[in-house]
ROMAR-999235 format. One record per residue (C-alpha): residue in one letter; chain; x, y, z. Coordinates in Angstrom, 2 decimals, m for minus. Last residue first. Example, Ala and Ser with C-alpha at 12.3 -4.5 7.8 and 13.67 -1.06 7.14 Angstrom:
! residues 2
<s,A,<13.67,m1.06,7.14>>
<a,A,<12.30,m4.50,7.80>>
END
This chain:
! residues 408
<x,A,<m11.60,9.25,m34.65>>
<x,A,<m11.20,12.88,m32.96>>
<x,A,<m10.68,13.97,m29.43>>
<x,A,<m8.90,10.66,m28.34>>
<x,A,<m5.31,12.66,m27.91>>
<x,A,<m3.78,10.73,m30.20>>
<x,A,<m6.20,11.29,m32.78>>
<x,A,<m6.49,15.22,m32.44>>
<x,A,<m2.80,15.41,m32.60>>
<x,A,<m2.15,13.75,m35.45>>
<x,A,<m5.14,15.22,m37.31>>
<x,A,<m4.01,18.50,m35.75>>
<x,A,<m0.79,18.09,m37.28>>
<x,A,<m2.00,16.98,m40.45>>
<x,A,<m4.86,20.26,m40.90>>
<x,A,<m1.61,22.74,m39.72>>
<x,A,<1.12,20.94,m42.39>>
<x,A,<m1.87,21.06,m45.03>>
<x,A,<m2.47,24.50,m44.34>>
<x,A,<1.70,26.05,m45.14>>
<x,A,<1.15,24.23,m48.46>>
<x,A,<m2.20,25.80,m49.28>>
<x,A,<m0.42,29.39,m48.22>>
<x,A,<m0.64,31.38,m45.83>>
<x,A,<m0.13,35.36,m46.34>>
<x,A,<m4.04,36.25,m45.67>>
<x,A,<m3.63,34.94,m42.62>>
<x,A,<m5.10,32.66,m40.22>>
<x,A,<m6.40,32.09,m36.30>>
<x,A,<m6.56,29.00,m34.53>>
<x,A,<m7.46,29.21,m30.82>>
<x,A,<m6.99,25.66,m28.96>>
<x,A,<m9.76,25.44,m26.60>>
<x,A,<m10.92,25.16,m22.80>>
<x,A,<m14.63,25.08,m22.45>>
<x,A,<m14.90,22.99,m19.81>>
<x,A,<m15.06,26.09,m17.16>>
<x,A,<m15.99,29.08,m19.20>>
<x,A,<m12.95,30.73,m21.42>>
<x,A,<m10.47,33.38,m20.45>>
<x,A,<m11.46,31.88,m16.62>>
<x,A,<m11.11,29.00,m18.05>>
<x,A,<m8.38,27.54,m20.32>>
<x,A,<m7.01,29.66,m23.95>>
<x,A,<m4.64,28.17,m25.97>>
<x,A,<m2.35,29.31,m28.75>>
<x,A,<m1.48,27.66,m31.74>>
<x,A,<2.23,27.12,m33.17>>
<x,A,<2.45,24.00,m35.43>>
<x,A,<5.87,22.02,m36.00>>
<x,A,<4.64,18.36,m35.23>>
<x,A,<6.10,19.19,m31.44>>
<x,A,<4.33,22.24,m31.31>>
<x,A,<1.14,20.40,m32.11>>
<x,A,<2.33,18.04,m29.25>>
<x,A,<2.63,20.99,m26.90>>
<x,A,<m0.90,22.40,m27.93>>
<x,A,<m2.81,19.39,m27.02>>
<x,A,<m1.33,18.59,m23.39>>
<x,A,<m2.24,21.65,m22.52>>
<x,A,<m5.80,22.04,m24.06>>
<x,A,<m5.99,18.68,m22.31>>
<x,A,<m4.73,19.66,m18.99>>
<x,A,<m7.51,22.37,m19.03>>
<x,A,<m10.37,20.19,m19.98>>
<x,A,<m12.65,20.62,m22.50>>
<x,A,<m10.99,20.04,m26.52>>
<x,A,<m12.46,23.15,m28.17>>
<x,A,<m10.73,23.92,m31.32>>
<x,A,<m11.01,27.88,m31.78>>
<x,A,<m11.42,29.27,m35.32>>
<x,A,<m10.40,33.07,m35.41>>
<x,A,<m10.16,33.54,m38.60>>
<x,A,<m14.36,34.72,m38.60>>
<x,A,<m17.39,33.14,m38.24>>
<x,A,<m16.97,30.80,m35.23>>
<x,A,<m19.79,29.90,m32.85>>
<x,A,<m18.42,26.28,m31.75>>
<x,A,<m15.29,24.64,m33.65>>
<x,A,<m15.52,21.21,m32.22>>
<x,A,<m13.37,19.20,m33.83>>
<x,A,<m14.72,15.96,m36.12>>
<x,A,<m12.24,15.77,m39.28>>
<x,A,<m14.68,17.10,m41.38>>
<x,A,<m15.26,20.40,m39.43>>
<x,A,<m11.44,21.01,m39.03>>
<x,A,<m11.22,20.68,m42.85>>
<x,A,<m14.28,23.36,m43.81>>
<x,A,<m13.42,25.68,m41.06>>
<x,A,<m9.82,25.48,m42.34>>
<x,A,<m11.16,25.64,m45.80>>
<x,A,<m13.27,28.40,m45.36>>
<x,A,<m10.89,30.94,m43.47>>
<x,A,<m8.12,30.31,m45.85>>
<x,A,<m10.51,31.63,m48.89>>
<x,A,<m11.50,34.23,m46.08>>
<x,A,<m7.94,35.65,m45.95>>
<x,A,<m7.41,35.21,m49.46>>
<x,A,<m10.13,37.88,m50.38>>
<x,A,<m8.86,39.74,m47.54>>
<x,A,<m5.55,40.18,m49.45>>
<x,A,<m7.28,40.35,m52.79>>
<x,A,<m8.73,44.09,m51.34>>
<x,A,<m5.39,45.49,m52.08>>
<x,A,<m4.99,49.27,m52.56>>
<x,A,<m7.72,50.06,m49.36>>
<x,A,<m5.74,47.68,m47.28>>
<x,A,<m2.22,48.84,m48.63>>
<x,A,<m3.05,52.32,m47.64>>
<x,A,<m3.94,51.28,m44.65>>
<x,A,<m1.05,49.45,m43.31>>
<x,A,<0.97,52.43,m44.93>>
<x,A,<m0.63,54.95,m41.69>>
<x,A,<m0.46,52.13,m39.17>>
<x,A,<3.58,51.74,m40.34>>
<x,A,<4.07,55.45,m39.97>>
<x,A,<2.38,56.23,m36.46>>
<x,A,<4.45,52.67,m34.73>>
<x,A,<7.48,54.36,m36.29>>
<x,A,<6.85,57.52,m35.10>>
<x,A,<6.56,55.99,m31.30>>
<x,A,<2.90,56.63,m29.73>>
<x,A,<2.46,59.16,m27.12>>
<x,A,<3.70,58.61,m23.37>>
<x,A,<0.57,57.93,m20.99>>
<x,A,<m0.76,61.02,m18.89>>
<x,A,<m3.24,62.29,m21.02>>
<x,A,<m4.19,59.06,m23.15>>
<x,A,<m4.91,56.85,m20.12>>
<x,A,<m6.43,59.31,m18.07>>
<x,A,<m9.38,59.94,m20.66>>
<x,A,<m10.33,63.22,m20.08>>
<x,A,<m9.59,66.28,m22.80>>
<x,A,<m9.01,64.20,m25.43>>
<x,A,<m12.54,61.80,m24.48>>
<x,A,<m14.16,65.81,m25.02>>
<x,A,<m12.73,66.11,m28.44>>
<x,A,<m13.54,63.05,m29.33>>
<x,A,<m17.17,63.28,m28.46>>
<x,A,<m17.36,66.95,m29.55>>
<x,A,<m16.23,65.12,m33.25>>
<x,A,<m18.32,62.30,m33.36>>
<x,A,<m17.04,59.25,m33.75>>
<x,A,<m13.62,57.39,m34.34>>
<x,A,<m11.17,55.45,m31.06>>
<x,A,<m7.54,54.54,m31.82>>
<x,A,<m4.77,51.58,m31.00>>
<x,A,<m1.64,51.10,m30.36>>
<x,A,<1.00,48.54,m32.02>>
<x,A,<1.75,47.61,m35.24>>
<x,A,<0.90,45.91,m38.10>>
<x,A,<m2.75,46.98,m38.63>>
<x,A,<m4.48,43.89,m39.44>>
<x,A,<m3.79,42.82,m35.13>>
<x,A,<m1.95,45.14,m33.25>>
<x,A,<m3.21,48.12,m34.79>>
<x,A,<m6.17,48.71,m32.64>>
<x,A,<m9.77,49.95,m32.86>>
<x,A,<m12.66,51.49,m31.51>>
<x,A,<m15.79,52.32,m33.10>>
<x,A,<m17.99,54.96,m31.14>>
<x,A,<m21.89,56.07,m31.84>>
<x,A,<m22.63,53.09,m33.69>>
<x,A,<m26.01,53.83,m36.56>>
<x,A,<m23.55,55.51,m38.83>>
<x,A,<m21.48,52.55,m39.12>>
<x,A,<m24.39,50.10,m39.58>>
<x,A,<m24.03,48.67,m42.94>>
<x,A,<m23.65,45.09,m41.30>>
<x,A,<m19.97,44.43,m42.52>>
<x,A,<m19.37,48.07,m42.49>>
<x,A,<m20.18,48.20,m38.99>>
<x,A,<m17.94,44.68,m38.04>>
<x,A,<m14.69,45.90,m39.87>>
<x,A,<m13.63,48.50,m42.37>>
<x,A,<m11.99,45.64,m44.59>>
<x,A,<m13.65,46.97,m48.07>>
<x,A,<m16.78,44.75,m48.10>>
<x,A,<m16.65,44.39,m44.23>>
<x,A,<m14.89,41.99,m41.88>>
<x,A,<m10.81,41.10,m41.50>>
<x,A,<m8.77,44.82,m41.95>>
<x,A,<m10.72,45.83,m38.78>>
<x,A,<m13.09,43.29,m37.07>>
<x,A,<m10.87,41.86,m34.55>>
<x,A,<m9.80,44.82,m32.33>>
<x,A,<m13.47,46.29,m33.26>>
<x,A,<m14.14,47.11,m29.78>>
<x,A,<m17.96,48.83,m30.68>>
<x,A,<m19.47,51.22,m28.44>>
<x,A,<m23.01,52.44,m28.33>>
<x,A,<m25.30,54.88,m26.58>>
<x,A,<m28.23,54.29,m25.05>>
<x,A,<m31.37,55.81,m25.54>>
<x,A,<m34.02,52.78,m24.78>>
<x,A,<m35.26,52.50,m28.29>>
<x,A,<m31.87,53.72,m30.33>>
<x,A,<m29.67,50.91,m28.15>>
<x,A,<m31.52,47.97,m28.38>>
<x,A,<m32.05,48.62,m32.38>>
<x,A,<m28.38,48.88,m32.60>>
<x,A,<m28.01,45.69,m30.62>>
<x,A,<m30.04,44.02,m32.75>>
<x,A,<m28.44,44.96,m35.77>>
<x,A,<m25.25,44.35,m34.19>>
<x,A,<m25.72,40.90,m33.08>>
<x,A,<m21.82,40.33,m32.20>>
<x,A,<m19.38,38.05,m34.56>>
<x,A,<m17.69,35.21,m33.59>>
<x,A,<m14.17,33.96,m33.28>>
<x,A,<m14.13,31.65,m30.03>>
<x,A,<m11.68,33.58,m27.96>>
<x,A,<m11.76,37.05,m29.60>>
<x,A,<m15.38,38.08,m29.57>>
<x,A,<m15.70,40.16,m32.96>>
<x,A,<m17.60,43.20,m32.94>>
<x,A,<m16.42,43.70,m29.06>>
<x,A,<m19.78,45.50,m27.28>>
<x,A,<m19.83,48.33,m25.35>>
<x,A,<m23.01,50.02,m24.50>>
<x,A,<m23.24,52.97,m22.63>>
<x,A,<m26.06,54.36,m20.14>>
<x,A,<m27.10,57.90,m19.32>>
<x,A,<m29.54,56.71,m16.17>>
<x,A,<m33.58,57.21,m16.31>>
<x,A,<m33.81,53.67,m17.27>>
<x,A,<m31.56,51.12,m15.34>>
<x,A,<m33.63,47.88,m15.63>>
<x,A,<m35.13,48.08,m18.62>>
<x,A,<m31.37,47.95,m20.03>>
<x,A,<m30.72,44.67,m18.34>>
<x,A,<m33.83,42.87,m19.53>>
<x,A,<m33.07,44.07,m23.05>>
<x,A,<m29.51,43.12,m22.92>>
<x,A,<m31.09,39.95,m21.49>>
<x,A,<m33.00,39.29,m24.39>>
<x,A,<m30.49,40.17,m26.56>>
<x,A,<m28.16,37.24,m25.75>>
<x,A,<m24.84,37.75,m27.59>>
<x,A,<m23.54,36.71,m24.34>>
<x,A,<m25.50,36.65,m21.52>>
<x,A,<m25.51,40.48,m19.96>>
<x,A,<m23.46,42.72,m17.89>>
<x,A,<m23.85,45.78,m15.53>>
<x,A,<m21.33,48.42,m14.32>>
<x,A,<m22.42,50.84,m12.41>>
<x,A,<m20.29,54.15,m13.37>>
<x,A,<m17.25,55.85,m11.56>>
<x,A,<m15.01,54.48,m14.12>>
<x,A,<m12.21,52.44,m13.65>>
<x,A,<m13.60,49.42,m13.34>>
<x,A,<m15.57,49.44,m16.34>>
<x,A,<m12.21,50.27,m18.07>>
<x,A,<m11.00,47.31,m16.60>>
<x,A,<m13.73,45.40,m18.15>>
<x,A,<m13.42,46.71,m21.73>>
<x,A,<m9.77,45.88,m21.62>>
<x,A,<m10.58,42.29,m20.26>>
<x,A,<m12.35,41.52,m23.77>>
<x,A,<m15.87,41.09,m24.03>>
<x,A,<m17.19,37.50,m23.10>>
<x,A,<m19.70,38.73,m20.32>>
<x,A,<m21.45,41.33,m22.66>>
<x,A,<m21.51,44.68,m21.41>>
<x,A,<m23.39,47.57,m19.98>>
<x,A,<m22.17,50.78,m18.54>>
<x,A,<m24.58,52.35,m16.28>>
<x,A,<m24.66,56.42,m15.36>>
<x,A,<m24.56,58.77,m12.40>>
<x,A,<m20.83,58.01,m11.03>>
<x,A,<m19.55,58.81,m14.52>>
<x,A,<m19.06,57.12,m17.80>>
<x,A,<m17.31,59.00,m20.55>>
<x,A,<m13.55,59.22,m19.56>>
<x,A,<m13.77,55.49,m17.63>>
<x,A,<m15.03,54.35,m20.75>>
<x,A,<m12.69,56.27,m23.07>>
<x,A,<m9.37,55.84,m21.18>>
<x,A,<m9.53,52.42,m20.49>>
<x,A,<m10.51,51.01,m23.55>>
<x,A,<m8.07,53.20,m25.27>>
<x,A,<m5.32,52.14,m23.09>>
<x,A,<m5.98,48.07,m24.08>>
<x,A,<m5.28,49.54,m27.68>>
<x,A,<m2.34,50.84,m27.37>>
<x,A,<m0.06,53.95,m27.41>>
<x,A,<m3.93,55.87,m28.29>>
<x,A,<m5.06,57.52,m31.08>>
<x,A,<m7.75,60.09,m31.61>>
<x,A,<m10.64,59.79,m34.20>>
<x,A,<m13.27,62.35,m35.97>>
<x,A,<m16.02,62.48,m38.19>>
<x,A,<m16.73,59.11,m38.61>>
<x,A,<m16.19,56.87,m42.05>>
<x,A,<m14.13,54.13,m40.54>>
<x,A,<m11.91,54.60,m43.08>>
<x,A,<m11.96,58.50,m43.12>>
<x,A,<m11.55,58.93,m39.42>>
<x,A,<m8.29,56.52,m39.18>>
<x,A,<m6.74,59.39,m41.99>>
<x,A,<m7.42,62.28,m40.03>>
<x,A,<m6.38,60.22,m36.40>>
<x,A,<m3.73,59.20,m39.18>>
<x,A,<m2.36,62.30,m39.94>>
<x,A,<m2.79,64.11,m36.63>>
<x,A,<m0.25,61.55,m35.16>>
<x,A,<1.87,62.12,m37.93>>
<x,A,<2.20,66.25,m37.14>>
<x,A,<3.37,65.24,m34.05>>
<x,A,<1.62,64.99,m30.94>>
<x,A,<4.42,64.64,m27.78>>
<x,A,<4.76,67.67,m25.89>>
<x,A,<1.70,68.09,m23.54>>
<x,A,<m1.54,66.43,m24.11>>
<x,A,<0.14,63.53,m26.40>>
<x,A,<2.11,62.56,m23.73>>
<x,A,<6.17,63.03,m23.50>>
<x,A,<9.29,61.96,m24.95>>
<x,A,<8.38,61.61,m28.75>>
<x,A,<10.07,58.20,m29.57>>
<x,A,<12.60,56.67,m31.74>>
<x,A,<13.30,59.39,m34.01>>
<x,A,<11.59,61.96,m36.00>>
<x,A,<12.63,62.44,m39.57>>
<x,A,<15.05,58.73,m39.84>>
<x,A,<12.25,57.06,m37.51>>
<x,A,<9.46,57.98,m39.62>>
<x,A,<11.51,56.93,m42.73>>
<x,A,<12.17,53.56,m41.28>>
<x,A,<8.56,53.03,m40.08>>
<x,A,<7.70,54.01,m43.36>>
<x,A,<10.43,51.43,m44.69>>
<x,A,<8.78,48.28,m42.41>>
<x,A,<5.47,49.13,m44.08>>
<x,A,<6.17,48.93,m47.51>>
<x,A,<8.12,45.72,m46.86>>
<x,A,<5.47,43.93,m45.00>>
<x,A,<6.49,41.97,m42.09>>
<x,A,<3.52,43.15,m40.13>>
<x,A,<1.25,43.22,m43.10>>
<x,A,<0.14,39.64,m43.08>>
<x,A,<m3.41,40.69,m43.48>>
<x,A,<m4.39,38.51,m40.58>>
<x,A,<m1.43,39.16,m38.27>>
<x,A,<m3.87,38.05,m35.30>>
<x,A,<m0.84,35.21,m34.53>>
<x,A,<m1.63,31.45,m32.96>>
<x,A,<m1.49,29.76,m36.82>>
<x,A,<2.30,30.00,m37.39>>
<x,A,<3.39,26.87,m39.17>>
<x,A,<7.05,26.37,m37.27>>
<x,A,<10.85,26.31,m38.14>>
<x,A,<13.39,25.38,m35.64>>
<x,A,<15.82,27.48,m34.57>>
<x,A,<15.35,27.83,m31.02>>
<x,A,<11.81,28.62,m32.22>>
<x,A,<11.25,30.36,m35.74>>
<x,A,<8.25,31.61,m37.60>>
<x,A,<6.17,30.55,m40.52>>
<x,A,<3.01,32.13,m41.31>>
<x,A,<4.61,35.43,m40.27>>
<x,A,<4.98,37.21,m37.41>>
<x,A,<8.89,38.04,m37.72>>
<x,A,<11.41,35.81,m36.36>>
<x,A,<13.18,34.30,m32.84>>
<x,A,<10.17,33.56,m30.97>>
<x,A,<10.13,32.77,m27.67>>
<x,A,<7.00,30.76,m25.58>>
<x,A,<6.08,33.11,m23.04>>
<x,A,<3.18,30.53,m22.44>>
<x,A,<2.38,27.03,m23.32>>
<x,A,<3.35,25.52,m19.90>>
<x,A,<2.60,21.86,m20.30>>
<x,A,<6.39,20.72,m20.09>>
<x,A,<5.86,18.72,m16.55>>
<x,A,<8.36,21.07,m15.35>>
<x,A,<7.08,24.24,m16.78>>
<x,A,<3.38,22.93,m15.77>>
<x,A,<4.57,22.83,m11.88>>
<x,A,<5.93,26.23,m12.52>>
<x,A,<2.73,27.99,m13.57>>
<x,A,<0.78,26.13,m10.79>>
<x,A,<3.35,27.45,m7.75>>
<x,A,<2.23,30.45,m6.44>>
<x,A,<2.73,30.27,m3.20>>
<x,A,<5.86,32.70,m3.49>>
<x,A,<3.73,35.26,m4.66>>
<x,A,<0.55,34.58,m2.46>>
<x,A,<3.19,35.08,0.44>>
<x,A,<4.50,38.64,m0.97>>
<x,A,<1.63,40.87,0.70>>
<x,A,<2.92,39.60,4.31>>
<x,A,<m0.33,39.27,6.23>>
<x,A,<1.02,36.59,8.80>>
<x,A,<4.34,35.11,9.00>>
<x,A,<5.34,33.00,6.22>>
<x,A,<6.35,35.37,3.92>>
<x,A,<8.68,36.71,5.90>>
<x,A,<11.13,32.83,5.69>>
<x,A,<10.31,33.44,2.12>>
<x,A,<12.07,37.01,2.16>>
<x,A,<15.02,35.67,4.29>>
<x,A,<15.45,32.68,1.80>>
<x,A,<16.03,35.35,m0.73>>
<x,A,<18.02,37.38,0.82>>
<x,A,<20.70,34.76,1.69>>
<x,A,<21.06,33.56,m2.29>>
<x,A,<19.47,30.31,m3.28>>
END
């Protein structure tokens, strides 16, 4: 340990040095050595349903690649051909220098397939959450969310000026209770259309009906939704005919869309005003060409290809269907996200080490992404998996499941 080092620990110890929770910080390492630590994991290949750790080849099932697009041929040569006309990156914000005539494209073309009038992208998808809430809500109004939805939402809570309120999840009850309780305020919902630990869907139509009789105004995080729900892949609206009934539909490319960013659709002085204010889009550098390109042939393969979500849920079932017969736990799911809740901590540890030791990569997700004993194994599919690929996940997790005493 070099000089400076044990100079800035020895300062850590005296009193209100902002480093000492830093170098207190110890539980992250202490699973490293007792090889529990399931994160930063590398990978050394595309996302696709099998991938490659220090060269040895694993059943991806831990990816939101649903469509399988990211390794996509059509889509890797648009990014090409975006790079080839415009280069590597734009050099400045959207507001000032950096929108291309691509970016204008696919807000244009983004519009169209979630059927709104208008849409403006973001460099990612956690920025639009931030952007738009804290853009929209001021210190006069109440924002209003469910306690599962995704950090991003809550940030952007934080950044506003608004009160920030929250209700049970999926409970529309206390949505209603919550809304009673801060009439005469401009208020905005926001809602994720599919939650994105345990894979299921929000109560739209309620919701919707929440929103028109006490005036509020709706948001829908459709991270999860797009390219996965909906007769034609347009997400959680189209899935319960209510697009025109949501006042904003956000979205990102990071999951069906094979990329990375991420875009809010609605009305067009809406958009127009969020362009003007959200923080996160004005003084953040725009999105790379290539990123633009790929999004833009991600959706044109959606719309040309509707078998690809037709294998997606033919996947979906039978893992549902297998992990359901061999005992798991698989709680709320309705989607590919099908989470394997084991409990404890050490356990959802423990448990997705071994499957990466049968050749499986899953994720896991312990409290406080999930409530205390609630700690699960998230499972999520592709359209690009095949039955051979499945029956190396369903034996692993018998394996796995067995040792572990989860499953007889």
């Amino acid at each position: 340990m070099d000089s400076r080092l044990v100079q800035d620990k020895q300062m850590a110890l005296k009193a209100n040095d902002l480093f000492e929770k830093c170098y207190k910080f110890t539980k992250a390492k202490e699973a490293m050595a007792a090889g529990l630590y399931p994160y930063f994991r590398v990978i050394e290949s595309a996302q696709d349903p099998v991938v490659y750790m220090n060269g040895k080849r694993m059943i991806m099932v831990g990816s939101n690649n649903y469509l399988g697009l990211t390794n996509d041929p059509r889509v890797k040569e648009a990014a090409k051909r975006a790079i080839d006309k415009y280069g590597t990156g734009c050099a400045g914000s959207r507001f000032l220098n950096g929108t291309l005539d691509i970016h204008v494209e696919l807000e244009e073309k983004l519009a169209r397939f979630v059927r709104k009038e208008a849409a403006l992208i973001f460099s990612t998808g956690f920025q639009v959450n931030l952007g738009v809430i804290s853009a929209l809500v001021g210190k006069d109004d109440v924002v209003i969310i469910d306690k599962m939805d995704h950090a991003s939402i809550i940030d952007g809570c934080r950044l506003s000026f608004g009160e920030i309120k929250k209700f049970k999840h999926n409970d529309m009850e206390d949505l209603e209770r919550v809304l009673q309780g801060s009439d005469g305020k401009g208020r905005l919902i926001v809602v994720d259309g599919v939650f994105s630990m345990e894979g299921d869907i929000v109560n739209l139509p309620e919701v919707v009906k929440l929103a028109k009789r006490y005036n509020a105004r709706l948001m829908v995080d459709d991270a999860h939704g797009i390219g996965v729900l909906g007769a034609t892949g347009r997400g959680t609206c189209e899935h319960f005919n209510l697009e025109q009934e949501v006042d904003l539909i956000m979205g990102t490319y990071s999951k069906s869309l094979a990329s990375i960013g991420g875009f809010v659709a609605g009305d067009a002085d809406v958009i127009h005003y969020i362009k003007h204010f959200a923080r996160s889009l004005i003084f953040s550098a725009s999105p790379p060409p290539a990123s633009v390109a790929a999004v833009s042939a991600a959706i044109d393969i959606i719309e040309q290809e509707p078998e690809r979500i037709e294998r997606l849920w033919k996947n979906t079932r039978r893992m549902m269907r297998e992990f359901k017969e061999m005992g798991f736990e698989t709680g709320h799911s309705q989607t590919p996200i099908i989470p394997i809740i084991v409990g404890e901590n050490e356990v959802a540890f423990k448990f997705v080490m071994m499957l990466q030791e049968e050749g499986v990569f899953a994720n896991v997700a312990v409290s406080p992404a999930v409530p205390p004993g609630r700690a699960l194994i998230r499972t999520s599919y592709m359209a690009t998996h095949t039955d051979e690929h499945l029956d190396i996940v369903c034996e692993a997790f018998r394996k796995v499941g067995k040792a572990l005493g989860l499953i007889d």
